[in-house]
PDB file of N, CA, C and O in Angstrom:
ATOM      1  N   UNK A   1     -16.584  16.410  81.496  1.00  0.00           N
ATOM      2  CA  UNK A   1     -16.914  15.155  82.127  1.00  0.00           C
ATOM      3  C   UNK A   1     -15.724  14.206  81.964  1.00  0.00           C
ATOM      4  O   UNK A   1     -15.242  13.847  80.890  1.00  0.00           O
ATOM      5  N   UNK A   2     -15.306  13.838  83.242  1.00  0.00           N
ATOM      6  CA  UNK A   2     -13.951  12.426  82.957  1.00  0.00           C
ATOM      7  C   UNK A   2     -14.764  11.361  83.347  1.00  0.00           C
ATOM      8  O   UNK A   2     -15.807  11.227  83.987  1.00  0.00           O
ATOM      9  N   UNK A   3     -13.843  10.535  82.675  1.00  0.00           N
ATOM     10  CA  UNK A   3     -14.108   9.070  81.964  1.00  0.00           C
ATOM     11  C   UNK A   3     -13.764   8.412  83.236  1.00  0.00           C
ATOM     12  O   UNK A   3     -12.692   8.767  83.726  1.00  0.00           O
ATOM     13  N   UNK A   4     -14.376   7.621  83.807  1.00  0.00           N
ATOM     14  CA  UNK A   4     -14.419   6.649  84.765  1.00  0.00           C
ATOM     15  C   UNK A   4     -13.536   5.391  84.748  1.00  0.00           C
ATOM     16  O   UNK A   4     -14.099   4.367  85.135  1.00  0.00           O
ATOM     17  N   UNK A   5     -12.065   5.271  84.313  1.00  0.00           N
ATOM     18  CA  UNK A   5     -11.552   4.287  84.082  1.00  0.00           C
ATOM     19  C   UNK A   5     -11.094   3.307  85.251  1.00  0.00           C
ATOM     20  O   UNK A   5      -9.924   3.035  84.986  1.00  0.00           O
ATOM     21  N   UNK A   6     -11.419   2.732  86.272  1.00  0.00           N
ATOM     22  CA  UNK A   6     -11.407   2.430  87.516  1.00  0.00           C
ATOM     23  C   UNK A   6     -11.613   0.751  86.993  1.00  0.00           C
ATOM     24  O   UNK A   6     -12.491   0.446  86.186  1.00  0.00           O
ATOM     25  N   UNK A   7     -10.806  -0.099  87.499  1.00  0.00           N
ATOM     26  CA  UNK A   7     -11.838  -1.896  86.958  1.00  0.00           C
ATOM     27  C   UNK A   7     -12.738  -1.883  87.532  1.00  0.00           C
ATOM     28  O   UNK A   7     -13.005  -1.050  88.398  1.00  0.00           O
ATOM     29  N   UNK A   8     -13.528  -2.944  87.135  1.00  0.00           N
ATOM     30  CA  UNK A   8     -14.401  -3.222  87.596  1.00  0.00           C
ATOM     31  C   UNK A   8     -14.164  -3.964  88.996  1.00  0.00           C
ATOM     32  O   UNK A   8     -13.050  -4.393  89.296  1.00  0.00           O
ATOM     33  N   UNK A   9     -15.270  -4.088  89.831  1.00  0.00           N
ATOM     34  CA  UNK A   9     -14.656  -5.060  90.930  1.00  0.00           C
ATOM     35  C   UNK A   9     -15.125  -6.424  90.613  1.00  0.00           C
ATOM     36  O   UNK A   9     -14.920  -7.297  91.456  1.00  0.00           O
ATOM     37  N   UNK A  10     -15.762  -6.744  89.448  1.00  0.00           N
ATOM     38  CA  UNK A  10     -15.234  -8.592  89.318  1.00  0.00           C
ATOM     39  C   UNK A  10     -14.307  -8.656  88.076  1.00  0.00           C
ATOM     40  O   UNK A  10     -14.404  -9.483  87.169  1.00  0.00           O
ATOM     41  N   UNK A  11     -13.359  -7.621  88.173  1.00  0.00           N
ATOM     42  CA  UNK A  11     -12.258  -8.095  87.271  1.00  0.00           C
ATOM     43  C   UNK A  11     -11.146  -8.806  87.902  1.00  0.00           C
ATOM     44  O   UNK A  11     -10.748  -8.591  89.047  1.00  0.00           O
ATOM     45  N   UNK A  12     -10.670  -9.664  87.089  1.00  0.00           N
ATOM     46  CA  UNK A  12      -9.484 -10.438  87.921  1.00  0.00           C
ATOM     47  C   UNK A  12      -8.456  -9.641  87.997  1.00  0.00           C
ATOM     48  O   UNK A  12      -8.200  -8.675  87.277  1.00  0.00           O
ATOM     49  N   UNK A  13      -7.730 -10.162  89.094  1.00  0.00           N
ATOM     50  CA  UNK A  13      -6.305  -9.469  89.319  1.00  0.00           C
ATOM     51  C   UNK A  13      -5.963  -9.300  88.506  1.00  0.00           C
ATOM     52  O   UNK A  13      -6.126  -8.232  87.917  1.00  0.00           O
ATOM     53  N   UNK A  14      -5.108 -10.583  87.926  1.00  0.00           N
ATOM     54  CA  UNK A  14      -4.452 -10.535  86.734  1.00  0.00           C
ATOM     55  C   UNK A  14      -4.748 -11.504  85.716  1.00  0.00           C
ATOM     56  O   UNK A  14      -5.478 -12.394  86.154  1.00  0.00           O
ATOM     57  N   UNK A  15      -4.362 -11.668  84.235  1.00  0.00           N
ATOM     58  CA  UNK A  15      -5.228 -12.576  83.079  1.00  0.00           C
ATOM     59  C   UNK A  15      -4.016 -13.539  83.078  1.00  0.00           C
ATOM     60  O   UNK A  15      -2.905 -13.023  83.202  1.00  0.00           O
ATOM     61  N   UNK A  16      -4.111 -14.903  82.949  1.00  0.00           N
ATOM     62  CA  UNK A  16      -3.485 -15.868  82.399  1.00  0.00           C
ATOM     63  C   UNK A  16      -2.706 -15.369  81.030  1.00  0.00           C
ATOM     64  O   UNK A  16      -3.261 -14.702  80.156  1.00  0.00           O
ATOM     65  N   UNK A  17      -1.553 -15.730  80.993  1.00  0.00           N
ATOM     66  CA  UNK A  17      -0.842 -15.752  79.431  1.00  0.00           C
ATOM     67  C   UNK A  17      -1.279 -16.778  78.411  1.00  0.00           C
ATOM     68  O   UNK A  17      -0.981 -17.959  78.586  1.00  0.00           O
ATOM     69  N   UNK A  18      -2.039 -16.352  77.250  1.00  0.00           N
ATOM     70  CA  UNK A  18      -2.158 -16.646  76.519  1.00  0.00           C
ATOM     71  C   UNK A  18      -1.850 -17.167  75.136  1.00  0.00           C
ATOM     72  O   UNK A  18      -2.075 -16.361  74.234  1.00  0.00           O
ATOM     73  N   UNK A  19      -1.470 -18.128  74.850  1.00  0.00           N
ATOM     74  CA  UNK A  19      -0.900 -18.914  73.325  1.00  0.00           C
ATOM     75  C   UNK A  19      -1.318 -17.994  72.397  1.00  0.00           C
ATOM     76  O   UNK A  19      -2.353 -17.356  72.592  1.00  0.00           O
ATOM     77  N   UNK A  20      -0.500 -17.808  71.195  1.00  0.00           N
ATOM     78  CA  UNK A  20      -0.991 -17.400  69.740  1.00  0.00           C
ATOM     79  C   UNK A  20      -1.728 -18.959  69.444  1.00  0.00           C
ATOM     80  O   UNK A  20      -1.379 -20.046  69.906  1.00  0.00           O
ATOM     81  N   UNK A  21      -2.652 -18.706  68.685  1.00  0.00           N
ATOM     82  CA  UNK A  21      -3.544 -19.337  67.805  1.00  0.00           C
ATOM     83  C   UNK A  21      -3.114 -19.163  66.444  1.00  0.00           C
ATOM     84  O   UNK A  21      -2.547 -18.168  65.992  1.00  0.00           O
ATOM     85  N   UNK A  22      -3.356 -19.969  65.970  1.00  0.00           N
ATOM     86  CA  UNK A  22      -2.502 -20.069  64.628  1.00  0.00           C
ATOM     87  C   UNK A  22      -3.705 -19.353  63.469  1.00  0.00           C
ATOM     88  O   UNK A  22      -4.731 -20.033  63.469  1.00  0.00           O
ATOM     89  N   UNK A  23      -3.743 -18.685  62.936  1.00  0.00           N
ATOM     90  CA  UNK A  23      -4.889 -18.066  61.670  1.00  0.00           C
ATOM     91  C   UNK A  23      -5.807 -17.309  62.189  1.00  0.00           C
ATOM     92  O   UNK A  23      -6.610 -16.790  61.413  1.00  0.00           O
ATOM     93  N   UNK A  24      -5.964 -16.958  64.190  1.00  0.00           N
ATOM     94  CA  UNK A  24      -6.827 -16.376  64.430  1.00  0.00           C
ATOM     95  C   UNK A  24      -6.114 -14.947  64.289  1.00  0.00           C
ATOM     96  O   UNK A  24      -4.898 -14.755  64.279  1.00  0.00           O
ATOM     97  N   UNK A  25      -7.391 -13.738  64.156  1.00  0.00           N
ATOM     98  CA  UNK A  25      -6.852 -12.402  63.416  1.00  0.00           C
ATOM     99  C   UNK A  25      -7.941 -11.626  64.291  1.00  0.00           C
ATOM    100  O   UNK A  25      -9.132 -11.852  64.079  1.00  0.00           O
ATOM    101  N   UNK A  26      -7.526 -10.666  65.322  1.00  0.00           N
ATOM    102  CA  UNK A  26      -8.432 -10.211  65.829  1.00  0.00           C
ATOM    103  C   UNK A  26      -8.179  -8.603  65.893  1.00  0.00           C
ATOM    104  O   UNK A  26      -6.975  -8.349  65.942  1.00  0.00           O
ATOM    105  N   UNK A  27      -8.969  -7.529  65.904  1.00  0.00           N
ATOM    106  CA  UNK A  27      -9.062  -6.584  65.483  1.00  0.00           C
ATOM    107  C   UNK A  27     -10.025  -5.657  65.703  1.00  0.00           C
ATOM    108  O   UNK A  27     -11.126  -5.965  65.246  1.00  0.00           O
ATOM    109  N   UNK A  28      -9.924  -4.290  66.437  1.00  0.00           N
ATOM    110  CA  UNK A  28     -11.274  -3.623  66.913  1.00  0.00           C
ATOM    111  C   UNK A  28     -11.017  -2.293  66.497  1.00  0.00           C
ATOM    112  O   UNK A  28      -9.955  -2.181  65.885  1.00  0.00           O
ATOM    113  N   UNK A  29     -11.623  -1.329  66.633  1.00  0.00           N
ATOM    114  CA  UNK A  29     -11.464   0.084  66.344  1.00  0.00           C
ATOM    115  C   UNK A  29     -12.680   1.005  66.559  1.00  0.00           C
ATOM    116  O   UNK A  29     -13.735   0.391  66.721  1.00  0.00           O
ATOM    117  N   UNK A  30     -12.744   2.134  66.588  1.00  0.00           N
ATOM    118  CA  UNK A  30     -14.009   2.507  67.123  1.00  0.00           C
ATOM    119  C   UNK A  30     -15.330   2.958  66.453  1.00  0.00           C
ATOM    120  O   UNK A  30     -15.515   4.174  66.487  1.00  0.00           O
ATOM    121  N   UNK A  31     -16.023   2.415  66.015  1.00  0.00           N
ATOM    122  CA  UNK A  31     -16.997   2.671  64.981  1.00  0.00           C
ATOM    123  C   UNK A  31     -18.257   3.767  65.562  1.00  0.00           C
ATOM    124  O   UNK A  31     -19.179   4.158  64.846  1.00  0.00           O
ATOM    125  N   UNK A  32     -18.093   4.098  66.796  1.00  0.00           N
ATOM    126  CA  UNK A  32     -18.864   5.254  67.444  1.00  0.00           C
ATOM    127  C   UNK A  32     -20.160   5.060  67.299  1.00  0.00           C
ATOM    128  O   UNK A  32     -21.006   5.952  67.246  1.00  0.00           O
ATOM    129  N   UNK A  33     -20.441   3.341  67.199  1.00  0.00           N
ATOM    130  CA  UNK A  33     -22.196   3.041  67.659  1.00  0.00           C
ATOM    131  C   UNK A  33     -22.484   3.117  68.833  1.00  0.00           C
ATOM    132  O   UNK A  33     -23.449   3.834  69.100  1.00  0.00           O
ATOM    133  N   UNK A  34     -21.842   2.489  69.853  1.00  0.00           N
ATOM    134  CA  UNK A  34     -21.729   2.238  71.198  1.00  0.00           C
ATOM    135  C   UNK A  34     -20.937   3.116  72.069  1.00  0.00           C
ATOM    136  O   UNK A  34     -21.305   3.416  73.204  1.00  0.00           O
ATOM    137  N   UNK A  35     -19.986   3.474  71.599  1.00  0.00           N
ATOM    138  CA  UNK A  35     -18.709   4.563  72.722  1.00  0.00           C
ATOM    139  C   UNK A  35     -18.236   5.373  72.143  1.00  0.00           C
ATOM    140  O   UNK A  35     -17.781   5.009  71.059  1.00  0.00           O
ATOM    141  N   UNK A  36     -18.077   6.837  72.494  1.00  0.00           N
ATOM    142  CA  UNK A  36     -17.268   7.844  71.394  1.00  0.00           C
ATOM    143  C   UNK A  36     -15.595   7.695  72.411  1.00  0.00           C
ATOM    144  O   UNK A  36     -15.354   7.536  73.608  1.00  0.00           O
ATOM    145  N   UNK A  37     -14.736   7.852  71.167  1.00  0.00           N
ATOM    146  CA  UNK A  37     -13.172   7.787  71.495  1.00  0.00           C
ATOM    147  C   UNK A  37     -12.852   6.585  71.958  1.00  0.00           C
ATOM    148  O   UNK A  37     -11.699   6.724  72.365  1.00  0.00           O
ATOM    149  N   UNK A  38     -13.294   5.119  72.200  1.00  0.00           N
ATOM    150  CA  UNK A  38     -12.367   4.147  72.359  1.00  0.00           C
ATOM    151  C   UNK A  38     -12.946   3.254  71.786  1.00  0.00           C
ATOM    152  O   UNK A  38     -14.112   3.517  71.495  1.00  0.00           O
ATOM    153  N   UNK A  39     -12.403   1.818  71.371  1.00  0.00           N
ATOM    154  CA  UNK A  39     -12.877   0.909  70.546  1.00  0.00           C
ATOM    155  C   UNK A  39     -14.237   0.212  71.403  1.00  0.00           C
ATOM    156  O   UNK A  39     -14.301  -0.107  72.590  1.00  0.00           O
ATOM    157  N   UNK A  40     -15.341   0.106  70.258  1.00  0.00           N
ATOM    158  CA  UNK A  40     -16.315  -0.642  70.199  1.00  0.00           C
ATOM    159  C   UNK A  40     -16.813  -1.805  69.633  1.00  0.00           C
ATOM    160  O   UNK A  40     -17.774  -2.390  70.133  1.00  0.00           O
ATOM    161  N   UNK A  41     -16.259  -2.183  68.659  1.00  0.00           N
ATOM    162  CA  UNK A  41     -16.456  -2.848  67.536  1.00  0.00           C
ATOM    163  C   UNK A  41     -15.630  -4.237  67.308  1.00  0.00           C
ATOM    164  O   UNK A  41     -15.012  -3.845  66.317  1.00  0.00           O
ATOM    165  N   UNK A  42     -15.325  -5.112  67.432  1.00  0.00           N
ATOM    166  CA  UNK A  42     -14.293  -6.158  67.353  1.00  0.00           C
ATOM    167  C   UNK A  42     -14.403  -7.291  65.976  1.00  0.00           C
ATOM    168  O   UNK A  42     -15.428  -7.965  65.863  1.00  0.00           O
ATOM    169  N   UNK A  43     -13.582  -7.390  65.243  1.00  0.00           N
ATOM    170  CA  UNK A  43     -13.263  -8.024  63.905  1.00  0.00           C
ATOM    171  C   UNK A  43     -12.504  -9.303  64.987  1.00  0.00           C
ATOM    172  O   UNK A  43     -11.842  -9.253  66.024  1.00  0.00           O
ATOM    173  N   UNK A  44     -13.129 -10.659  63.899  1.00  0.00           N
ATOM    174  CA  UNK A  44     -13.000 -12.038  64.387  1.00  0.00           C
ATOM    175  C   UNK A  44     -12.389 -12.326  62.957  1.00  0.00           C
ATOM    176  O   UNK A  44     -12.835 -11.567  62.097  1.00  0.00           O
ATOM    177  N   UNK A  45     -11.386 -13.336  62.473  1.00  0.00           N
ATOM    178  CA  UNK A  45     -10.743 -13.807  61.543  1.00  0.00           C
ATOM    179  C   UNK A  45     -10.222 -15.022  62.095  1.00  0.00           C
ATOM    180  O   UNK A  45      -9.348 -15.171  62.948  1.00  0.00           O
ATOM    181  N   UNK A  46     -11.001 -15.988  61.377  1.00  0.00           N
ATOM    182  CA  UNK A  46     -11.275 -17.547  61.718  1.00  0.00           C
ATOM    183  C   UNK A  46     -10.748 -18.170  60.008  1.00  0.00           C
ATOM    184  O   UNK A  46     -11.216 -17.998  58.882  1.00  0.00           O
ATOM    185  N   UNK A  47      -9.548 -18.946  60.551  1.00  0.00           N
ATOM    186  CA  UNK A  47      -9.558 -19.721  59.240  1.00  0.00           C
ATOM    187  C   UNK A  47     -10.750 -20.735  58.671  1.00  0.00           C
ATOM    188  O   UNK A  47     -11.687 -21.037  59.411  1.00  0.00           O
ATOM    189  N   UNK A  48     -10.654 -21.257  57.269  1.00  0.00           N
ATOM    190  CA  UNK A  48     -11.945 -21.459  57.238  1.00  0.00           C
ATOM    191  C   UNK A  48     -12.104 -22.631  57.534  1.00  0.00           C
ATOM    192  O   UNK A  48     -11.058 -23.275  57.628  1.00  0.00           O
ATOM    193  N   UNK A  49     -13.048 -23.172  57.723  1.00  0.00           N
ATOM    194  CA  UNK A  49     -13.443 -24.579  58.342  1.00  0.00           C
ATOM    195  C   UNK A  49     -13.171 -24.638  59.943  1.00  0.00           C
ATOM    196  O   UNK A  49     -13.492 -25.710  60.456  1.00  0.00           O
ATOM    197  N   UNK A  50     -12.735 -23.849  60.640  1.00  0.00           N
ATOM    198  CA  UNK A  50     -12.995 -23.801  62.302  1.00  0.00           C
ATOM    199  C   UNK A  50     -14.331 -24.043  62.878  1.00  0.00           C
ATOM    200  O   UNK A  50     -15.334 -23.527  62.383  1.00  0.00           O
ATOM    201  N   UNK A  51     -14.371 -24.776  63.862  1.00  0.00           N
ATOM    202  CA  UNK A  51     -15.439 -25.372  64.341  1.00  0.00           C
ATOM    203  C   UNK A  51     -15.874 -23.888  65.144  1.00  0.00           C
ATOM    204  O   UNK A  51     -14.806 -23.583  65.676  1.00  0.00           O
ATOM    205  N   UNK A  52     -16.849 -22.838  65.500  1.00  0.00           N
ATOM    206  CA  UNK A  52     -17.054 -22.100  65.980  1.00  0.00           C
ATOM    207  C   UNK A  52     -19.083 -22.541  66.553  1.00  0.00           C
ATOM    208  O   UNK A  52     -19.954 -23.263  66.067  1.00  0.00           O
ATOM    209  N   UNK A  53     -19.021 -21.769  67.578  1.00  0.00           N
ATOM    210  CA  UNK A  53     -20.098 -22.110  68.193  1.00  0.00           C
ATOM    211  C   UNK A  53     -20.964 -19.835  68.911  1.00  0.00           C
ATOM    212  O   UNK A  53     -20.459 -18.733  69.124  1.00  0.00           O
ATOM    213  N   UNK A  54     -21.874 -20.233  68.941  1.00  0.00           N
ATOM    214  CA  UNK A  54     -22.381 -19.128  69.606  1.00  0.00           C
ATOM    215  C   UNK A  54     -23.475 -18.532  70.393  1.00  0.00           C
ATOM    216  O   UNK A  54     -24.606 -18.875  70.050  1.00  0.00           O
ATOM    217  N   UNK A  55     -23.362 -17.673  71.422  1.00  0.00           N
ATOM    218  CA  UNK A  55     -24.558 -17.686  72.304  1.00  0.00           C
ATOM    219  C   UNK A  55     -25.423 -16.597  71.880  1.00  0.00           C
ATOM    220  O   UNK A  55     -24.984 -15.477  71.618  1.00  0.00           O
ATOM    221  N   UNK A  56     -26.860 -16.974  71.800  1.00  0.00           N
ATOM    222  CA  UNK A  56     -27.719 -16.013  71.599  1.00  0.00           C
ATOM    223  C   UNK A  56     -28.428 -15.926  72.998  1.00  0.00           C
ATOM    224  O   UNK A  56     -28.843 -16.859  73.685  1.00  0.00           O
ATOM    225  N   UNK A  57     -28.463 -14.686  73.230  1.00  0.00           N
ATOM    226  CA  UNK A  57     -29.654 -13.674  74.278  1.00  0.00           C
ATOM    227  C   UNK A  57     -30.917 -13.145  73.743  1.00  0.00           C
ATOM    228  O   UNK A  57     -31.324 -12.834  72.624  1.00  0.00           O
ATOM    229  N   UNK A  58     -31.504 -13.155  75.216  1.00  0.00           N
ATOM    230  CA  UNK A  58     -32.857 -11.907  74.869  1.00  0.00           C
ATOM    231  C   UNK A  58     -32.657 -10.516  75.178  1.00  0.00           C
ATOM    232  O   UNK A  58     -32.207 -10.386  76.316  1.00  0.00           O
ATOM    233  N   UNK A  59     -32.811  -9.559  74.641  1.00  0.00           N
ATOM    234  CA  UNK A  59     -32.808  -8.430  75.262  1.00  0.00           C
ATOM    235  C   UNK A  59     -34.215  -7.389  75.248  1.00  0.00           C
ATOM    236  O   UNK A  59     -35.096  -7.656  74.431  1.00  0.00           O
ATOM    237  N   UNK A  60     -34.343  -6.513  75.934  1.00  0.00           N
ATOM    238  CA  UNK A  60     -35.079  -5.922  76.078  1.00  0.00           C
ATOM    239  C   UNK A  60     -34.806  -4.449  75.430  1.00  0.00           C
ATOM    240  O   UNK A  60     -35.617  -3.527  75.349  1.00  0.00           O
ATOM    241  N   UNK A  61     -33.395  -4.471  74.971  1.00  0.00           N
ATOM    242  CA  UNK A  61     -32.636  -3.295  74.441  1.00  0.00           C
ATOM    243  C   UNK A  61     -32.373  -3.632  73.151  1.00  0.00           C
ATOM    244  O   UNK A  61     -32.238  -4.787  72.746  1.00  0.00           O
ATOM    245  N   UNK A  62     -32.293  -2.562  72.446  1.00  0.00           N
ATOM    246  CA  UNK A  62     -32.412  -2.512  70.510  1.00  0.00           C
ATOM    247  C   UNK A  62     -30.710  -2.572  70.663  1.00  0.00           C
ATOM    248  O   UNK A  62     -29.899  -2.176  71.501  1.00  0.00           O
ATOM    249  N   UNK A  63     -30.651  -3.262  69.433  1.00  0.00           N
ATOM    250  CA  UNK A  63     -29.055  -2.956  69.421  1.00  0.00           C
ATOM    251  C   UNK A  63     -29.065  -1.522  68.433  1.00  0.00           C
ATOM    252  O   UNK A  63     -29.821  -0.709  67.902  1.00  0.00           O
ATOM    253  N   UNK A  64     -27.650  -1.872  68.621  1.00  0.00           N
ATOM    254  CA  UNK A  64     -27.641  -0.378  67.447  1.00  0.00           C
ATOM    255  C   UNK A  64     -27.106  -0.669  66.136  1.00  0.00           C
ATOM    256  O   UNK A  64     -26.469  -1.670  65.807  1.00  0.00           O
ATOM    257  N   UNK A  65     -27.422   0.275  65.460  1.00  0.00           N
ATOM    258  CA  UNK A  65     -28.239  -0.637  63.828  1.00  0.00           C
ATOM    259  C   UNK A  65     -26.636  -0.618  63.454  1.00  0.00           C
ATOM    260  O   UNK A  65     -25.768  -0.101  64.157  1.00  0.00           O
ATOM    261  N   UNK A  66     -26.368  -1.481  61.849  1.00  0.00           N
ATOM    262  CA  UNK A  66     -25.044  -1.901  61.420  1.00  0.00           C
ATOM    263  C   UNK A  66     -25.885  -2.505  60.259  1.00  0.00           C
ATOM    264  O   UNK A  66     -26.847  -3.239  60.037  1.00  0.00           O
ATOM    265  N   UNK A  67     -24.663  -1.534  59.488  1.00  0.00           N
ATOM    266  CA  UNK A  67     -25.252  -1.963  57.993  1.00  0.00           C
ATOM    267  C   UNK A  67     -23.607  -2.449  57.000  1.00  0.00           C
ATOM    268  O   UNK A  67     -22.691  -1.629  56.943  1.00  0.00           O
ATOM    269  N   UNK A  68     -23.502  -3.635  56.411  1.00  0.00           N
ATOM    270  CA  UNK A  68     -22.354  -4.405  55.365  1.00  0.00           C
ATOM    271  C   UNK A  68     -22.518  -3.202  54.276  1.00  0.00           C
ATOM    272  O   UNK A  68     -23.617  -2.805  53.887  1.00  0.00           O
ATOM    273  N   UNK A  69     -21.188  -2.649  53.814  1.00  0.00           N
ATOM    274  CA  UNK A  69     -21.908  -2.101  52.480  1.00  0.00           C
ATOM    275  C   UNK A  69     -21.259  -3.323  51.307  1.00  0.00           C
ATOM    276  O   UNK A  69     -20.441  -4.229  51.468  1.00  0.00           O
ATOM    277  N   UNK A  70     -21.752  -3.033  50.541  1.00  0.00           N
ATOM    278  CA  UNK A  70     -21.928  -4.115  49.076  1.00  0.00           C
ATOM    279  C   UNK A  70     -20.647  -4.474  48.759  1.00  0.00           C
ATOM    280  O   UNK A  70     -19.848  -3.556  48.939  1.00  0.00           O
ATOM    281  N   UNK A  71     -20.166  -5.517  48.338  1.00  0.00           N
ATOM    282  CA  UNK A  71     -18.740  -5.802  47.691  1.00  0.00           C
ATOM    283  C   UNK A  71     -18.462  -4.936  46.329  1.00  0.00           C
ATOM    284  O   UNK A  71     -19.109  -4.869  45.283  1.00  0.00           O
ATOM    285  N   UNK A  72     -17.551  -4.457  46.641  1.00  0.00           N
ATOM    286  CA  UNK A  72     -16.944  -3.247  45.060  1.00  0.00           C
ATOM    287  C   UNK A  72     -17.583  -4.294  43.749  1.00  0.00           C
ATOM    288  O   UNK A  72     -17.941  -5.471  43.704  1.00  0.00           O
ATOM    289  N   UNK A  73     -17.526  -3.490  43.036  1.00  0.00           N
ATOM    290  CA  UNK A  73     -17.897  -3.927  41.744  1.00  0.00           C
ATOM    291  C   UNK A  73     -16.719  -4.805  41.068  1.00  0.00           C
ATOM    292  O   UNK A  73     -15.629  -4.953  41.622  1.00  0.00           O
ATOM    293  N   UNK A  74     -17.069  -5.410  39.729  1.00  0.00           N
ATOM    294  CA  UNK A  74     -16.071  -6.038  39.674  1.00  0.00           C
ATOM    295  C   UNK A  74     -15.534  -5.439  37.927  1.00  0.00           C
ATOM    296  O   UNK A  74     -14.542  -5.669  37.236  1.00  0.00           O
ATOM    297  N   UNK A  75     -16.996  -4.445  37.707  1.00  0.00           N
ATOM    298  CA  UNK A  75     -17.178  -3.798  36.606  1.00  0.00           C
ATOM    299  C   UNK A  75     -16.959  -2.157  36.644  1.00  0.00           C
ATOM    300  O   UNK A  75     -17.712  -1.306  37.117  1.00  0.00           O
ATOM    301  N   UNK A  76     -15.813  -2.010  36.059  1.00  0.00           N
ATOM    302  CA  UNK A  76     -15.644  -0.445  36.466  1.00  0.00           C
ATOM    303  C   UNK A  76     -16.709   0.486  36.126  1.00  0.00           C
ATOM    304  O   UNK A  76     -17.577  -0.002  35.401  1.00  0.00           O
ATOM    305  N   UNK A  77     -16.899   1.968  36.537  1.00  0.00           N
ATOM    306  CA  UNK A  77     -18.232   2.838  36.573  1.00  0.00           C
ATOM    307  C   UNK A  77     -18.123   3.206  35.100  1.00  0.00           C
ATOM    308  O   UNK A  77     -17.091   3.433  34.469  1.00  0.00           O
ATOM    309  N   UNK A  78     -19.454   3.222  34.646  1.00  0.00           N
ATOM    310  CA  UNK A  78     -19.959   3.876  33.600  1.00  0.00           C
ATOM    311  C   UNK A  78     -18.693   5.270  32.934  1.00  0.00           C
ATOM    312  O   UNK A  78     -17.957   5.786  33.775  1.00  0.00           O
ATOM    313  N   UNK A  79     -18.601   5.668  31.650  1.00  0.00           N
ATOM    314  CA  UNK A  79     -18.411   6.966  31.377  1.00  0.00           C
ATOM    315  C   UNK A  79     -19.274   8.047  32.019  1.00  0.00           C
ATOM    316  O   UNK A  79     -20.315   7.887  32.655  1.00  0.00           O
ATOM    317  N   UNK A  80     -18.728   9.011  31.769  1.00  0.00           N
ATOM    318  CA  UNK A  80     -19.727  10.109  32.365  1.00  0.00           C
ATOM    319  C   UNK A  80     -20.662  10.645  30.615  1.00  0.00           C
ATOM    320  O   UNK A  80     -20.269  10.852  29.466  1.00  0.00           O
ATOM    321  N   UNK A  81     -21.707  10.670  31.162  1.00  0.00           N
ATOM    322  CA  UNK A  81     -22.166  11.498  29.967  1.00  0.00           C
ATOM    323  C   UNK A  81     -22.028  12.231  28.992  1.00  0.00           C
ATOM    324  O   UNK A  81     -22.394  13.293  29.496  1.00  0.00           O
ATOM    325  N   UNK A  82     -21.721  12.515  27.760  1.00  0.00           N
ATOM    326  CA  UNK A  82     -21.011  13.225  27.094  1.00  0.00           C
ATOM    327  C   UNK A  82     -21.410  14.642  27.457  1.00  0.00           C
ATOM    328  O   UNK A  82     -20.468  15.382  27.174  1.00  0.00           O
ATOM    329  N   UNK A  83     -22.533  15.386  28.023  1.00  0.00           N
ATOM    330  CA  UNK A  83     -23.144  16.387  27.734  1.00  0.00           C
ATOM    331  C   UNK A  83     -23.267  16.724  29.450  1.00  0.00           C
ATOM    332  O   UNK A  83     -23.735  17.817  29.770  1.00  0.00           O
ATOM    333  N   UNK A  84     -22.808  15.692  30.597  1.00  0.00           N
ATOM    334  CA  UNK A  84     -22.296  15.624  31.862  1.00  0.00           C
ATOM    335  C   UNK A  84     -20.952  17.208  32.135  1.00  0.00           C
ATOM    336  O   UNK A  84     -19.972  17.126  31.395  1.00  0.00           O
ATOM    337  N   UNK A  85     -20.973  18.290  32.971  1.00  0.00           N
ATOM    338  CA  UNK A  85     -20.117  19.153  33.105  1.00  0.00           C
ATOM    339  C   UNK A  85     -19.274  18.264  33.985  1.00  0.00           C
ATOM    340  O   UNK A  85     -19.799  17.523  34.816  1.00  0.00           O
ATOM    341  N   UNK A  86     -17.369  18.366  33.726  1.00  0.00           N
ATOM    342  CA  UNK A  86     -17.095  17.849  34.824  1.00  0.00           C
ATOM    343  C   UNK A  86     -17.219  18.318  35.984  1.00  0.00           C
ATOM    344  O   UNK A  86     -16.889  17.646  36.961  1.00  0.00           O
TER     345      UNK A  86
END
């Protein structure tokens, strides 16, 4: 099966040139919730105190699940058991 890479037809010709933003950090890669082989996922890096705003929708569609895992410890792991095989 090939991949349909064609624009869309309400894509613009072409995009305006865009300024760097000073502290913004943006970043995607493909986390394979949504698309296998190209990026899905997009990382936002906002210095802190930026005024940011955002739109919420309804959907009728589940997203797809996303789970934070825990911040590392700050306490290294236990010994292993004395009586533990390595």
């Amino acid at each position: 099966m090939s991949l349909d890479l064609s624009p869309s037809p309400f894509a613009p010709a072409a995009f305006p040139r865009l300024p760097a933003i000073t502290g913004v950090r943006l970043a995607v890669t493909e986390s394979g919730m949504k698309y296998t082989g190209r990026p899905d996922l997009l990382f936002v890096s906002l210095p802190e105190g930026t005024p940011a705003a955002r739109v919420l929708t309804r959907s009728a569609t589940a997203p797809a699940p996303a789970s934070v895992p825990p911040p590392p410890s700050r306490h290294p792991p236990p010994p292993p058991h004395p009586h533990t095989p390595p």
